[in-house]
C-alpha positions as CSV (number, residue, x, y, z in Angstrom):
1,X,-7.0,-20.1,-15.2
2,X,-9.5,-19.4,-18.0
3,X,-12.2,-20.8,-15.6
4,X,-11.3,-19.3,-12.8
5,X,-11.8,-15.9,-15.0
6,X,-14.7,-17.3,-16.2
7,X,-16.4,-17.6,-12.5
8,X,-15.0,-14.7,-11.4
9,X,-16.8,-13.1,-14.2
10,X,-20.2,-14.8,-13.6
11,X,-19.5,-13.6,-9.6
12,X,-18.6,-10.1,-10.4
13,X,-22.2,-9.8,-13.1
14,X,-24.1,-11.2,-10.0
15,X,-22.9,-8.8,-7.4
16,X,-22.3,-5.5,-9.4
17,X,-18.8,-5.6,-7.5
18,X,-15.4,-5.4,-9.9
19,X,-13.8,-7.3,-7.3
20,X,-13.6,-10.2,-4.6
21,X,-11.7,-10.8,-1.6
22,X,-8.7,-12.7,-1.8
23,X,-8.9,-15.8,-0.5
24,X,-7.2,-15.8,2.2
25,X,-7.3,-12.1,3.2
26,X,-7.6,-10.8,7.2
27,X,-10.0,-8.2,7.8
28,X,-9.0,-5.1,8.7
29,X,-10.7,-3.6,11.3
30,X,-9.0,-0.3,11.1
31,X,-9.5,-0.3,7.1
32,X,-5.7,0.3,6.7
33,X,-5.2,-2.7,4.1
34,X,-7.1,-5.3,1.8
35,X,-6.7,-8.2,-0.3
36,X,-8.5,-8.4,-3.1
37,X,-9.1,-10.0,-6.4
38,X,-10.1,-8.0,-10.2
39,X,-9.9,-8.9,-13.7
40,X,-7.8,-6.4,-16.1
41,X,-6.0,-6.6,-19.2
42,X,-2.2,-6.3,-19.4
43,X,-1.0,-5.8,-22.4
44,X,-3.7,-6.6,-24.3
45,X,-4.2,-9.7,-22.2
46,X,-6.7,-10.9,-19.7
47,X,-5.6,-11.2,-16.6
48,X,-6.5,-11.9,-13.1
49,X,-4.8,-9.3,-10.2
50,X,-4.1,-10.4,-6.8
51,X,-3.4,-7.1,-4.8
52,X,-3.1,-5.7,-1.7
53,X,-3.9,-2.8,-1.0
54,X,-2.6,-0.1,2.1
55,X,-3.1,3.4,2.4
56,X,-0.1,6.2,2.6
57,X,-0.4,6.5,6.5
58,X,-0.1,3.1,7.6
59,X,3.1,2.6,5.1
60,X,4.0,5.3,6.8
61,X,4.0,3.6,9.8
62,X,5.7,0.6,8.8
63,X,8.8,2.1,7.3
64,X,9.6,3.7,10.9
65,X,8.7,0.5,12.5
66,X,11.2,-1.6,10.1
67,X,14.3,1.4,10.6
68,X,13.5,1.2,14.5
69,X,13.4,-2.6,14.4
70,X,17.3,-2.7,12.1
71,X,18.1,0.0,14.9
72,X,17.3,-2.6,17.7
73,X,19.1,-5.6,16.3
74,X,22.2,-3.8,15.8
75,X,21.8,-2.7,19.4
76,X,20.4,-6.3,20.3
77,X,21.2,-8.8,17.9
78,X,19.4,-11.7,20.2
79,X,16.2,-10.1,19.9
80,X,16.1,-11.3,15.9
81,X,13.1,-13.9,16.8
82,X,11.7,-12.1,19.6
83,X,8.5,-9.4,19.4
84,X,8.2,-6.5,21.6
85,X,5.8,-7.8,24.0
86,X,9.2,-9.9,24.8
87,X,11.6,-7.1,25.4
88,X,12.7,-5.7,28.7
89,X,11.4,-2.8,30.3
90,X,14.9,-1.2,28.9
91,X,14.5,-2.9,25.5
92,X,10.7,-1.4,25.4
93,X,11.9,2.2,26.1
94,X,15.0,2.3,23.7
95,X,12.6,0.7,21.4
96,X,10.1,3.8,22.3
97,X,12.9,6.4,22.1
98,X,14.8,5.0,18.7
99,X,11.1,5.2,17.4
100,X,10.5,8.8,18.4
101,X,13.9,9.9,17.2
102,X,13.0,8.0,13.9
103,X,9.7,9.8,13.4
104,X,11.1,13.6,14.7
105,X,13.7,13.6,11.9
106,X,11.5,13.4,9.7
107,X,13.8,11.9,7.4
108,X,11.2,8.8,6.0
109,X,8.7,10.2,3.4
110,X,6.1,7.7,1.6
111,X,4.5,8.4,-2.1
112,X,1.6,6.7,-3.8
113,X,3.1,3.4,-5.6
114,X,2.5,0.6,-7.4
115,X,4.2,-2.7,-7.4
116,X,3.7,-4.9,-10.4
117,X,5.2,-8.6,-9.6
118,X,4.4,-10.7,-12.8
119,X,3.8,-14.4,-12.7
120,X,5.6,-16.9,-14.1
121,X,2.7,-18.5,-15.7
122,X,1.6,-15.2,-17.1
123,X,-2.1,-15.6,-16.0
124,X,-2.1,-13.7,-12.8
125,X,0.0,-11.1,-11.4
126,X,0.3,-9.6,-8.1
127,X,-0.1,-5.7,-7.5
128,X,1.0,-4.2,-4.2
129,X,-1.0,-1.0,-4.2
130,X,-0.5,2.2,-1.8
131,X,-2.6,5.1,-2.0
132,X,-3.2,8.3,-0.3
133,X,-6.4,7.5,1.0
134,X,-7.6,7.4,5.3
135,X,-9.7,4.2,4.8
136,X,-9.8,1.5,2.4
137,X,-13.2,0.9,1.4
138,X,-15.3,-0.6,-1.2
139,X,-15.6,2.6,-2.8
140,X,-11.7,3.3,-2.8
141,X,-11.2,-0.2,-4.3
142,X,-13.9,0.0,-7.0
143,X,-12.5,3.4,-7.7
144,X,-8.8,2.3,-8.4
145,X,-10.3,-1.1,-10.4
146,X,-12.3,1.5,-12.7
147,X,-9.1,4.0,-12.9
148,X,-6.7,1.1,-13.6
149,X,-8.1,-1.1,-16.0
150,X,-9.7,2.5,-18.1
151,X,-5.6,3.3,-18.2
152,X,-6.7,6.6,-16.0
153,X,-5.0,6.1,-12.9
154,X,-2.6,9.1,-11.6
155,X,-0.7,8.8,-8.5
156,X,0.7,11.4,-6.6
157,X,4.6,11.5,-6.5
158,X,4.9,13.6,-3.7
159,X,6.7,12.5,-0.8
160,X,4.8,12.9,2.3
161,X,5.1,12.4,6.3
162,X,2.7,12.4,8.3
163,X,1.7,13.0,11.8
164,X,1.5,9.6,13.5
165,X,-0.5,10.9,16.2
166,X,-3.6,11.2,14.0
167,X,-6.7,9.8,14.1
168,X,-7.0,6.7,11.3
């Protein structure tokens, strides 16, 4: 591991960037994730971070989609292995409405987080990351590397909704 942080050192002194992709990260066209690679210290150790990163909106989006999804299978326990492009026409709209009904109760509210899953080697841990941001850029990640490893980093606790139907 200490040559891997060594690399990633030499990589990150090249480029002027704090971080890399991870490797085997999808791009997101839509900006609404990323995988990425830093260097930090946890307590008082170097360490190489493996996170991913999503913005508040798209969680959002995700924790209506996994209640409508637990919503269907009680309804339709033989769609456990089957996507929606599968369903029915009647499947499709109770999938629709239960999602609707979901999202007009406004009962799921998000907040900034951070997940912290140690390794067991010690040498690398794994950060799942959200923040209230509409894009994840290069900036946004540099920003949260900067605030993060500088001990500076303040998430909002706020729960939040949001209005689905808005533009990413």
């Amino acid at each position: 591991m200490k040559k891997q942080i060594e690399e990633l050192k030499r990589v990150f002194a090249q480029t002027g960037k704090l971080f890399i992709p991870s490797p085997e990260a999808e791009l997101d066209d839509e900006f609404q994730t990323a995988s990425f690679m830093f260097l930090g210290k946890f307590e008082g150790k170097e360490m190489l971070f493996d996170a991913f990163m999503m913005t508040l909106i798209q969680d959002y989006r995700m924790n209506i989609t996994e209640q409508t999804e637990e919503r269907m299978l009680n309804l339709y326990p033989e769609l456990e292995e089957e996507s929606y492009d599968d369903f029915t026409e009647l499947q499709k709209d109770e999938y629709d409405n239960i999602f609707e009904s979901i999202y007009r109760s406004d009962l799921i509210k998000v907040q900034e987080n951070i997940t912290v899953h140690p390794s067991n080697s010690g040498e690398c841990m794994e950060l799942d990351i959200t923040l209230d941001v509409r894009k994840i850029d290069d900036k946004v990640i540099q920003d949260f590397i900067r605030n993060f490893n500088a001990k500076s980093l303040e998430l909002n606790e706020n729960l939040r909704s949001f209005d689905i139907d808005d533009e990413l």
